[in-house]
C-alpha positions in Angstrom: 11.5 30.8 27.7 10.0 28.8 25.2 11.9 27.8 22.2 10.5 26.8 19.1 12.7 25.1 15.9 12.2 26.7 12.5 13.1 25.3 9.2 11.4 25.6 5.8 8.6 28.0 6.2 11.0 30.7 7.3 13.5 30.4 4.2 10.1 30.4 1.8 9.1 33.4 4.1 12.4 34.8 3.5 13.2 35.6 6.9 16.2 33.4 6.8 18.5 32.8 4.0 21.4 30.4 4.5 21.5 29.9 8.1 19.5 27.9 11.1 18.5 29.8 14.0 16.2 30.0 17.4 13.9 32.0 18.4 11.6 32.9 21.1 8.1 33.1 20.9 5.0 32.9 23.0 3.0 30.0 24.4 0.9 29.5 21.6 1.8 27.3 18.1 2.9 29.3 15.0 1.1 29.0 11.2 3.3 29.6 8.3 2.4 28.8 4.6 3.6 25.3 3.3 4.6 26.9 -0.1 2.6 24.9 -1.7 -0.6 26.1 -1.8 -1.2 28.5 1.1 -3.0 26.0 3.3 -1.0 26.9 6.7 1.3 24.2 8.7 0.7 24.7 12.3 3.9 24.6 13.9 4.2 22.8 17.4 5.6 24.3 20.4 8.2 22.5 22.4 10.0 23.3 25.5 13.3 21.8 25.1 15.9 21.7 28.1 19.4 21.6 27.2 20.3 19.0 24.5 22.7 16.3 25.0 25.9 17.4 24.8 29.7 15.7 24.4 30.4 17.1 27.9 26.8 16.9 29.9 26.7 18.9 32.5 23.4 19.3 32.5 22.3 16.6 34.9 22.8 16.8 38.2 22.0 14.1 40.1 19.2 14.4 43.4 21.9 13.6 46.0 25.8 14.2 45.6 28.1 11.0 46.3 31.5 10.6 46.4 33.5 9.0 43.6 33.5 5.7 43.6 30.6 5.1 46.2 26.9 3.9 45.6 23.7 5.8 47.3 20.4 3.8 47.9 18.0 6.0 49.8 20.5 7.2 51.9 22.6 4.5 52.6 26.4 4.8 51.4 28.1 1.1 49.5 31.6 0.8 48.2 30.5 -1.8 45.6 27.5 -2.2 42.9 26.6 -5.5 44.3 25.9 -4.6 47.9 24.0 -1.8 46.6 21.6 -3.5 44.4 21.2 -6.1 47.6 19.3 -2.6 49.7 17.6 -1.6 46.0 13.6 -2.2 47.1 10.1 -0.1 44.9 10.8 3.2 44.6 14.4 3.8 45.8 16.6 6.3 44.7 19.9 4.9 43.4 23.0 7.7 42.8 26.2 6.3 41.7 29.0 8.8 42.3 31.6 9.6 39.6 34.1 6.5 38.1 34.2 3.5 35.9 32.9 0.4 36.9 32.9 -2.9 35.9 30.0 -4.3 37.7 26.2 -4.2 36.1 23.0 -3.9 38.3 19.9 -5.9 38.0 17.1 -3.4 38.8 14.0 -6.1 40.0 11.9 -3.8 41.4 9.4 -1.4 40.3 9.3 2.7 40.5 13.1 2.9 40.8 15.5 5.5 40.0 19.3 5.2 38.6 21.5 8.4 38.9 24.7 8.7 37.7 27.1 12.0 38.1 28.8 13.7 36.2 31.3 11.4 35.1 29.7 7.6 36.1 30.8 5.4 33.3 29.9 1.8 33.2 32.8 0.3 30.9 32.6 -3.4 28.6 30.6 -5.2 31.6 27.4 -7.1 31.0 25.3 -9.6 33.3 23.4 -12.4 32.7 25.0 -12.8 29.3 22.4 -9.8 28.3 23.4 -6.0 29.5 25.2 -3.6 31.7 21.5 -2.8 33.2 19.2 -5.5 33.6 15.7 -3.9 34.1 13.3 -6.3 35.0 11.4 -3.8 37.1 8.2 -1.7 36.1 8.4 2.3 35.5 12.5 2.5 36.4 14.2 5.7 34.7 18.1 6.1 34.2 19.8 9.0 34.4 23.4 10.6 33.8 25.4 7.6 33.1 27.5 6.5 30.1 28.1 3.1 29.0 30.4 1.5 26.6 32.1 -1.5 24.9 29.0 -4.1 25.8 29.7 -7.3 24.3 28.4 -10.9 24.5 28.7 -14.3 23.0 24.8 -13.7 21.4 26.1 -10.6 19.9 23.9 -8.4 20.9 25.3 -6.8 23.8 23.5 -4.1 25.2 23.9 -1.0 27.8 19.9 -1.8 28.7 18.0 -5.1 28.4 14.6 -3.6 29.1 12.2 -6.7 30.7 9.7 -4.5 32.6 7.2 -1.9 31.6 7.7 1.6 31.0 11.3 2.8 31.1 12.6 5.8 30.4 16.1 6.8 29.6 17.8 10.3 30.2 20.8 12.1 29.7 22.2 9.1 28.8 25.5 8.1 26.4 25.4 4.9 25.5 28.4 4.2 22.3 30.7 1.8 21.7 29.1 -1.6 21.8 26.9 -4.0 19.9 23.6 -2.0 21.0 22.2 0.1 23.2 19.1 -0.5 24.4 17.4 -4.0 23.8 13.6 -4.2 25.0 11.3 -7.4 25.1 8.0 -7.8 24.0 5.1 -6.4 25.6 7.2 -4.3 27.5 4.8 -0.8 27.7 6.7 2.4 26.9 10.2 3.1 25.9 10.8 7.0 26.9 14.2 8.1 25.5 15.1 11.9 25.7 18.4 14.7 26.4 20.2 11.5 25.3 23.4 10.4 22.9 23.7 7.4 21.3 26.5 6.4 19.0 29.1 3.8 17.4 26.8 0.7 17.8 25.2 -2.2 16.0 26.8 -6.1 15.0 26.1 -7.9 11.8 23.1 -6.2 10.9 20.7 -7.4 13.9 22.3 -5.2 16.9 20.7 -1.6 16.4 21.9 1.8 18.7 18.0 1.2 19.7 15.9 -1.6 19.2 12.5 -1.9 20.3 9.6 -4.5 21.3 7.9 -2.1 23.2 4.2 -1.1 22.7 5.0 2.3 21.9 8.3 4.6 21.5 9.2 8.3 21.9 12.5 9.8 21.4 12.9 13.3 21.7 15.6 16.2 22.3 18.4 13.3 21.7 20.9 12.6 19.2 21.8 9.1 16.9 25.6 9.0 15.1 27.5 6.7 13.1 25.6 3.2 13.8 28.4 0.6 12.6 27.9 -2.9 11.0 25.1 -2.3 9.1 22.9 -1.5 12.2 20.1 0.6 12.2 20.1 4.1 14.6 16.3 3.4 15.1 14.8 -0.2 14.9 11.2 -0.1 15.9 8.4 -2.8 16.5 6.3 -1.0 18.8 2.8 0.0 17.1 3.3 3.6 17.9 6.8 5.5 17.0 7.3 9.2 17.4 10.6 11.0 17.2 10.8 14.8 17.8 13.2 17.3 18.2 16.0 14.9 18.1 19.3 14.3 15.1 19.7 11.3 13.4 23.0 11.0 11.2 25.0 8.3 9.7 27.4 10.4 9.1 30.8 8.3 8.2 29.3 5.1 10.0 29.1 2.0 8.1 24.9 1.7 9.1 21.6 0.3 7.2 18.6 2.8 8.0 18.3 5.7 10.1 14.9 4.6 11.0 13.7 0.9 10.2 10.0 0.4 11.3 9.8 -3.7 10.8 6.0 -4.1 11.8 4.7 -1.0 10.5 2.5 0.9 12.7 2.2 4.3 13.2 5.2 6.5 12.6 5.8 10.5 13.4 9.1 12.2 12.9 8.7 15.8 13.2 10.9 18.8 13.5 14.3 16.4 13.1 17.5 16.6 11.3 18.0 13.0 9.0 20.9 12.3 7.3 22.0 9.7 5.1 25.9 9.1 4.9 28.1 8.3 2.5 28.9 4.9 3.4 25.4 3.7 4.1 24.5 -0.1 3.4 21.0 0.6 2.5 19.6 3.1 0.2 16.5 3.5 2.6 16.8 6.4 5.1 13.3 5.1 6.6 11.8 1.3 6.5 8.2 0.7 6.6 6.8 -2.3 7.0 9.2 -4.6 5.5 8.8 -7.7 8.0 5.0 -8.0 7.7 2.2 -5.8 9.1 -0.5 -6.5 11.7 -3.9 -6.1 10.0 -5.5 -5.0 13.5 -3.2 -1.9 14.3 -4.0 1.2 12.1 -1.1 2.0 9.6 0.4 5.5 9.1 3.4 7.7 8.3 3.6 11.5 9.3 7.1 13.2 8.3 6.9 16.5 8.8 9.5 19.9 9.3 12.5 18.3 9.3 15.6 18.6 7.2 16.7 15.8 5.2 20.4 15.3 4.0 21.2 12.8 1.1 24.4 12.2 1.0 24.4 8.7 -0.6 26.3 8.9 -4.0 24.9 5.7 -4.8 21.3 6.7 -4.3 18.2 7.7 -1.8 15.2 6.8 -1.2 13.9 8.8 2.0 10.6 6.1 2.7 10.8 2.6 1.8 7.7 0.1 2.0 7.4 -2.7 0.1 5.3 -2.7 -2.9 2.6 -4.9 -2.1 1.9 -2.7 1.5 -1.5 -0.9 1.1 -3.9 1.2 3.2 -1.4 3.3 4.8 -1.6 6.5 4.9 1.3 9.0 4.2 1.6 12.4 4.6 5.3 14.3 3.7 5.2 17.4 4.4 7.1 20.7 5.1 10.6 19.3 4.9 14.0 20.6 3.4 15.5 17.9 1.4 18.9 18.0 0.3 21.8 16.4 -2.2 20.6 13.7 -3.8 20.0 11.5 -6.2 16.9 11.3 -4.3 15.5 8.1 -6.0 11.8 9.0 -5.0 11.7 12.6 -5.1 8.4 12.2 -7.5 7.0 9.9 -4.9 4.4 10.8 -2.3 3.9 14.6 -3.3 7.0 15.3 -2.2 8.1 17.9 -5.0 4.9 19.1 -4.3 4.7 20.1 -0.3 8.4 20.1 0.6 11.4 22.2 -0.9 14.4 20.6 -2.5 18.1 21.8 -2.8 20.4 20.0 -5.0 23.6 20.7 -3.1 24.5 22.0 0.5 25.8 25.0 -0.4 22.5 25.9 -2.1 21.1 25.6 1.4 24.0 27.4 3.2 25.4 24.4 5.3 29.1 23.6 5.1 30.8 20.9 3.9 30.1 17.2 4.9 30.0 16.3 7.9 28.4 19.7 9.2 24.6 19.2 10.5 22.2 21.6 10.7 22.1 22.9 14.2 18.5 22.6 15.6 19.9 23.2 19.6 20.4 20.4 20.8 
């Protein structure tokens, strides 16, 4: 069945009046008016699995292993180190259920990491860097949950991505000073059925912080960054994030999304919400650490809903005032509370709908989200 997320063109439709809700449809995207001025929004049409819950049991992983033992293409170890001696391209690595105080260096390429249903890597990081070190092309994790990652540098992270092309799911990374760290040049960051939570250090350790070329996020869910950290921090010259829920909520964070380098930026079909304690008035950064001239610059933010909750002030998109030639289009979301410090900005009032309050839009009190499935 395919499911498909509905938010401001079916309370202007009047289908809905104070409440969020899925429903099924057929294979082919939706058009509803943008209330604006008729022109229709075309809707897009995801296939969500199960979204990332407290209690994931969702995953399963390829192979069952007892708890406490490690699986590496058949091969049973007692201990993390002996298994990542028989690791080799393409193996299939399934960590049975406990906590463990031992991190894996992943070297080689097309690998596979599979945790069960209660594998939980616990304040261990090697090489000074990470609980995963992932130096290896096109690896995916799976199924694990990491916490309290610390190191001298600060930025102690549940993935130090080195290689190419990662992609993280079903993952729940919280408790530490970041949780995922990639280098430069390092292809594709895939992140998606995912939780991340309760991280960031001094303002320069983010829940996700990315060198890669390019980052998608989808299905997953961002809470309560801490120290002034970001939920998102971005350098790749392509960001999308879809389907997923990012929220302050009562953590002590900066943005919810800081794109440093610019680029081009999609969030679509999202919850946002700015908390009350917030450092920074910006939900979203643009640009703010200089440009590159060569890549093409754009921001598409589109059906989601937006929560202001910032009694000192909002301001939904921030670029800096001398940034030109990038194109910005804001359309079809829900914004609410306020103040919204650049309502007026962007045709905002004139493509999106505002509601002063969240009882005007039917949600409960603070710190209920909207609930979009996951």
């Amino acid at each position: 069945m395919t499911i498909q997320h509905s938010f401001s063109w079916l309370l202007k439709a009047g289908v809905l009046a104070s409440s969020f809700f899925l429903f099924a449809c057929g294979g082919s995207a939706s058009t509803a008016p943008d209330g604006s001025n008729g022109d229709p929004v075309v809707l897009p049409n995801p296939e969500p699995g199960p979204g990332p819950g407290d209690d994931d049991d969702d995953f399963e992983p390829e192979v069952p292993v007892e708890e406490g033992m490690i699986n590496v293409d058949g091969t049973l170890f007692d201990n993390l180190a002996d298994a990542q001696s028989a690791i080799n391209t393409g193996s299939l690595v399934v960590i049975g259920n406990g906590t463990y105080s031992q991190g894996l260096h992943i070297q080689h390429d097309d690998v596979t990491v599979q945790g069960s249903e209660d594998t939980h890597f616990k304040g261990v990081a090697i090489q000074g860097k990470a609980t995963f070190v992932v130096d290896g092309d096109s690896v995916t994790i799976e199924g694990i949950e990491c916490s309290g990652v610390s190191v001298p540098d600060e930025n102690g992270a549940c993935v130090r991505q080195q290689g190419k092309d990662l992609t993280l799911s079903h993952v729940h990374f919280h408790s530490s000073e970041q949780g995922i760290l990639s280098s430069t040049g390092s292809g594709k960051l895939t992140i998606e059925y995912s939780h991340f939570e309760n991280l960031g250090k001094n303002g320069y350790a983010h829940a996700v912080y990315s060198n890669n070329d390019s980052l998608e996020i989808r299905y997953s869910k961002f809470h309560s960054s801490k120290d002034q950290g970001h939920e998102i921090k971005s350098r790749a010259a392509s960001t999308l994030i879809e389907y997923s829920e990012i929220a302050s909520l009562s953590g002590v964070d900066s943005r919810l999304v800081d794109i440093s380098n610019g680029g081009s930026l999609t969030i679509r079909d999202s919850v946002l919400e700015q908390g009350p304690n917030s450092a920074n008035n910006q939900l979203i950064g643009f640009g703010f650490e200089g440009v590159d001239g060569n890549v093409s610059q754009s921001v598409e933010l589109t059906n989601n809903i937006v929560l202001l909750e910032r009694s000192a002030g909002n301001v939904f998109l921030g670029m800096p005032d001398d940034l030109t030639g990038v194109g910005v289009t804001i359309r079809g979301n829900d914004f609410v509370g306020g103040p919204f410090n650049d309502q007026g900005s962007h045709d905002i009032e004139a493509y999106n709908d505002i509601y002063p309050d969240r009882t005007s839009y039917g949600l409960g009190p603070f710190p209920e989200l909207p609930n979009i499935g996951l």
